[in-house]
N, C-alpha and C positions, 0 to 999 in steps of 0.2 A: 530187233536186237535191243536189249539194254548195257549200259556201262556206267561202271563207279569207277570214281577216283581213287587215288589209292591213298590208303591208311597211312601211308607215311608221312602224307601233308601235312603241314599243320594248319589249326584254324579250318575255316567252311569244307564241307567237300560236296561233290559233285555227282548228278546223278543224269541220267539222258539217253531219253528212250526214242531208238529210230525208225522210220522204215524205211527200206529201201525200194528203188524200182528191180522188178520180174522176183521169179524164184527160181528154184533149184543150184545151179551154177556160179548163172549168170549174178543172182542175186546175192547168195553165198560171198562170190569176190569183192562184190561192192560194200557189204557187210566187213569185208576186214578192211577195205577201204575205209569206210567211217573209223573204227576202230584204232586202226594207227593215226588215222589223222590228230581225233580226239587225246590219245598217248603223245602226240608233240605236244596240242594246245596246252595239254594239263601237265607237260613234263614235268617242271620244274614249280609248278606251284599251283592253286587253283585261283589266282588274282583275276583272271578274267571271270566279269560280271556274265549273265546267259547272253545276253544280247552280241555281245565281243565276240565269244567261244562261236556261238552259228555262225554271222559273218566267214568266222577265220575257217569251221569248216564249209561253208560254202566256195570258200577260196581253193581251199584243198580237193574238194570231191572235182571242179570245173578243171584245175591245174594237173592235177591224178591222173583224171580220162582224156587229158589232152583237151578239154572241149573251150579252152582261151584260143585255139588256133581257128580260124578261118574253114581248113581246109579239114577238120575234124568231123567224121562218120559218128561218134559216139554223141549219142543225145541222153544220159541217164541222171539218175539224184534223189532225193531222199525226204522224204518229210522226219521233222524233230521236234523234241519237246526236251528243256533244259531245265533242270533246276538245281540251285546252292540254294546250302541248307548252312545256318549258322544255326548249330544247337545251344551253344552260350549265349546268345540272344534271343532264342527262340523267334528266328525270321529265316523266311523262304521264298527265294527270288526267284521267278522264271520267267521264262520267255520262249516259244513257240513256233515252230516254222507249218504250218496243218495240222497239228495235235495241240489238243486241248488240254487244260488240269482243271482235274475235281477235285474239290472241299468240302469234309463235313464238318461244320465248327463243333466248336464243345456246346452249342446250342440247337445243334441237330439241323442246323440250317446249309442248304447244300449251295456252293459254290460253282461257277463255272467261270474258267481266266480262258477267255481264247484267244487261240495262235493267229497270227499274221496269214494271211493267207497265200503266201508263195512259198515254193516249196526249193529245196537247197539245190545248187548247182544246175543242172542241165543246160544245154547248150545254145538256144534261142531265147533265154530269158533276160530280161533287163537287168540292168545293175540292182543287187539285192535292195531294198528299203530298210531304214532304220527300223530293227525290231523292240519296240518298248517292249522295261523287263520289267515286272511286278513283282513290287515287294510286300509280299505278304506276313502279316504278325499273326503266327498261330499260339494255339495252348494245348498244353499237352494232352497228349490223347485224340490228336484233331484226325481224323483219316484223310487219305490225298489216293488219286488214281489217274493211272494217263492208262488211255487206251487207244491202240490202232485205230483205222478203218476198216481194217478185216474183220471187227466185230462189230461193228454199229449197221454198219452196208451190209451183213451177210442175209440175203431172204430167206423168209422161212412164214410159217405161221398160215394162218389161213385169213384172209378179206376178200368177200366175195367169190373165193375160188382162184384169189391173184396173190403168190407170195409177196409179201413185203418187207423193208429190212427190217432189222432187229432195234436201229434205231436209237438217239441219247434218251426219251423216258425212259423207254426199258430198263437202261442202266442206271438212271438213276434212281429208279423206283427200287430197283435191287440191292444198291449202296445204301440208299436209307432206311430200309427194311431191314437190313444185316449191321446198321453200323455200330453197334454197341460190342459183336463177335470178334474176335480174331483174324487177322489181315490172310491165311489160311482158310477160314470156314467159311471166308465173306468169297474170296477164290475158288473155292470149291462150287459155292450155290452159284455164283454167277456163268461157272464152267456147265453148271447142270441146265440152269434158264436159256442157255446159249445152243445144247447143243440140240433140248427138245422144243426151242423155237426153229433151228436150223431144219429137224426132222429129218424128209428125204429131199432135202435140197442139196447141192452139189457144194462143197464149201468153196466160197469167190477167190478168197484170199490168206495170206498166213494173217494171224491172231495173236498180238500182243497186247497182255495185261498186268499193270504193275500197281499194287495196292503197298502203301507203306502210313504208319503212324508213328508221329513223335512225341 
């Protein structure tokens, strides 16, 4: 799922792309989980830096499903990728919980900021770790992309006769190839590369991809 903050803030706003544990249902609930969680943290204003806001949902998704009790059966939670955007400054802060962000500067040079690697709430996990947040100075016209694991892990392709996933060159190859198009056209080819590397492979997982330029 993704989520923005809303228009009526003022100053930075807020963008943050999640995935949740299973599908159908089960994943569905936990998706409106995130969702209102995210609606308190940003209620009243979007002051929380990324690093603050995952904490607090990590707090949230752990307290929701009950899983701060001992005696709690639910183990689930969520990998994320957070970012505030001050566009009167042109700076964009993020910070990660297993999903990465990609950069293409106005030099055609590609970026990768990666996430922390522990992923939010679930019930056997240590106390979260301070997540550093990156502040990045872009210029306009820079492209940016967070993508799931449902698209880098999905096999496909042919090596030796043994599918393999789809993988980050791939995607990068196809962000810098496309990046001078339309945050649309660049969506569309990458939906095309994705689905005839995929072929008759079973698809692993749901597939989230968010391309945006400022």
């Amino acid at each position: 799922m993704y989520w923005v903050s809303s228009s009526q803030h003022q100053g930075p706003f807020v963008l943050a792309v999640v995935d949740c544990t299973g599908h159908g249902v089960p994943g569905a609930m936990l998706s409106l989980l995130v969702s209102n969680s995210l609606e308190r943290i940003f209620a009243k204003s979007t002051a929380d830096e990324p690093t603050t806001a995952l904490k607090s949902l990590d707090y949230f998704m752990r307290t929701g499903l009950n899983q701060d009790l001992n005696d709690s059966e639910s183990n689930d939670g969520c990998d994320a990728a957070m970012v505030r955007i001050h566009k009167d400054k042109n700076i964009l802060e993020y910070a990660g919980a297993k999903i990465d962000l990609f950069r293409v500067d106005s030099q055609s040079k590609l970026h990768r900021y990666k996430s922390n690697r522990i992923s939010l709430g679930y019930k056997d996990q240590d106390a979260m770790e301070i997540l550093p947040t990156n502040e990045i100075h872009y210029d306009a016209g820079d492209l940016f992309v967070i993508v799931t694991d449902g698209l880098t892990d999905q096999p496909g392709g042919n090596d030796h006769g043994q599918p393999v996933s789809f993988g980050y060159r791939r995607l990068a190859d196809i962000i810098l190839e496309h990046k001078e198009k339309d945050c649309q056209v660049i969506a569309a080819e990458l939906r095309s590369s994705f689905q005839n590397w995929q072929g008759s492979q079973a698809r692993r997982d749901d597939v989230t991809v968010v391309l945006f330029k400022l």
